[in-house]
N, C-alpha and C positions, 0 to 999 in steps of 0.2 A: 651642297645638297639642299634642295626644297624642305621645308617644315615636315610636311608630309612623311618624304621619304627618310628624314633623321629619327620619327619617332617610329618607324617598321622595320631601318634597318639597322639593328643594333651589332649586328654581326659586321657588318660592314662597316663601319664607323670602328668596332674594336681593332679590327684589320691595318685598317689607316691608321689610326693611332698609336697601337704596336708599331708599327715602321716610322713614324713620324720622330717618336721616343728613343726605339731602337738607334733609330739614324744618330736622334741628340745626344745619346748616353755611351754611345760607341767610343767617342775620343777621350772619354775615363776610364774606359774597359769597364764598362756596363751592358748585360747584354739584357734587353727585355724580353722574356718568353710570352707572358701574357697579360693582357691587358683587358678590363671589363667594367663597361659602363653599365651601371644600374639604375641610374635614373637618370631622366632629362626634364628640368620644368622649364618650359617655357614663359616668357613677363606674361602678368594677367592679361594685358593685351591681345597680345598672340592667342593667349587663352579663349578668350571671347569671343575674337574674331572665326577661330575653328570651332566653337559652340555653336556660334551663327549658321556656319557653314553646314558642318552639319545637320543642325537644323532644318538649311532649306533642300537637303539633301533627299532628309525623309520627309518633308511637305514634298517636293516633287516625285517619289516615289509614291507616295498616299493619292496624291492627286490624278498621278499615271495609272494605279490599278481603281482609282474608284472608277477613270474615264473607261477604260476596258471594262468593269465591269459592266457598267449603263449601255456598254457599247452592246455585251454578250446579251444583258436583259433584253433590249429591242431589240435584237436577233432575232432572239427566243420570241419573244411575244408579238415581233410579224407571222414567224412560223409558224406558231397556236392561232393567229387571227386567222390566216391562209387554209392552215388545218380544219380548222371551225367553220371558215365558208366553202369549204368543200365539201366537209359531211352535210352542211344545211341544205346545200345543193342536190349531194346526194341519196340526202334523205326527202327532201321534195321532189325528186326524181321519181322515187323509188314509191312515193304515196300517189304520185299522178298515175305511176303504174298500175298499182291498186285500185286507185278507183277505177279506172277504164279495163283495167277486167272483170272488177265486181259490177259494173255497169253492162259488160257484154254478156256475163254468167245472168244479166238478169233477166237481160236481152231474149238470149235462149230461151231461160225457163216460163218468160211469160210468150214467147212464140212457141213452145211444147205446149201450152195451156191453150194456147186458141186453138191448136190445132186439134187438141182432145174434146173442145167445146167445138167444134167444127165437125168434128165426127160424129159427137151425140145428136148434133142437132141434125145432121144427114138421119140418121136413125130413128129421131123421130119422128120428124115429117117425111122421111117415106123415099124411096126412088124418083117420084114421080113429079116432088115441088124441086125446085134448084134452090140451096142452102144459103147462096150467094144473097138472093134474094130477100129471102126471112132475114139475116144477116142485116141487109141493107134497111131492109124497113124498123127493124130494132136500133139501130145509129138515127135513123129519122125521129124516132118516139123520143130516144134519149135528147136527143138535139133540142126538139119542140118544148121537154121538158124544162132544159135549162131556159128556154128564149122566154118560158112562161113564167117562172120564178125570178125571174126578173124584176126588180122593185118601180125599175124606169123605164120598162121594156109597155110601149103601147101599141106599135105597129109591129107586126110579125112577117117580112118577106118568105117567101116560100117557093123554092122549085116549080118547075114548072109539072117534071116530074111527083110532086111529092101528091098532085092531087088525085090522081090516081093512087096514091098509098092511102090517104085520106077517106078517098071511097070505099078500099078493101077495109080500113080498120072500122067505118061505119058497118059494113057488110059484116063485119065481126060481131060488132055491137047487136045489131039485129038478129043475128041466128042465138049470141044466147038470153036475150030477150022473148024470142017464140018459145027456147028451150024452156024457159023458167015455165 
């Protein structure tokens, strides 16, 4: 028997030995019933060498679950990076979404607003000016205003159109000058 299997199988080894005995004790008229090893020491040799053994028994067990574990961690912590770029994704999704509705909601409410200021001003110049117009010459005033606040602004280009607006806003000037 292997070292191994003499110190696990003590029953079996009693078995054999019973009959071994039996066999030798027979031609006296001896019969052996039973037989029971109680210890086995092995030379300190043997000793150390299965110390050893064992040993590298539980280093290689130690070493197999630390690699499984390292294995299960990066697992793990692809899944969480995957996970995490997914929500980033779909929370940058989901913020572009926002803003391009918060920018149509604004869209809207400043096209409700011209068209509320597009009615008043029908209403107060009257039926009979076209609003489009007033409209138009107020975009030119404001326009002229920036080109003038200009710090390096010396030459001012001007429609061809605008000098006819130019006339009407002198023509303004004049009526409330007489008015004064």
């Amino acid at each position: 028997m292997e070292l191994d299997q003499t110190l696990t199988s003590r029953d079996t080894i009693n078995t054999k030995l019973r009959a071994v005995l039996d066999d030798a004790t027979n031609k006296w008229g001896i019969k052996v019933n039973r037989v029971e090893l109680q210890d086995i020491t092995p030379p300190a040799s043997v000793l150390q060498a299965m110390e050893k053994q064992m040993q590298a028994e539980r280093n290689k067990r130690a070493a197999i679950l630390q690699s499984e574990g390292e294995k299960q961690s990066a697992i793990l912590q692809s899944e969480g990076d995957k996970t995490s770029m997914i929500n980033r994704a779909e929370a940058a999704k989901q913020q572009e979404i926002l803003r391009a509705e918060g920018e149509a909601q604004a869209r809207i409410r400043k096209a409700e607003a011209e068209a509320i200021a597009i009615e008043k001003i029908t209403q107060a110049v009257g039926k009979s000016t076209n609003p489009a117009n007033y409209l138009l010459a107020q975009k030119y005033i404001q326009m002229l205003e920036e080109l003038a606040q200009g710090d390096k602004t010396k030459t001012v280009y001007l429609p061809y159109e605008a000098t006819n607006l130019m006339g009407s806003i002198g023509g303004i000037k004049e009526l409330f000058k007489s008015a004064d």
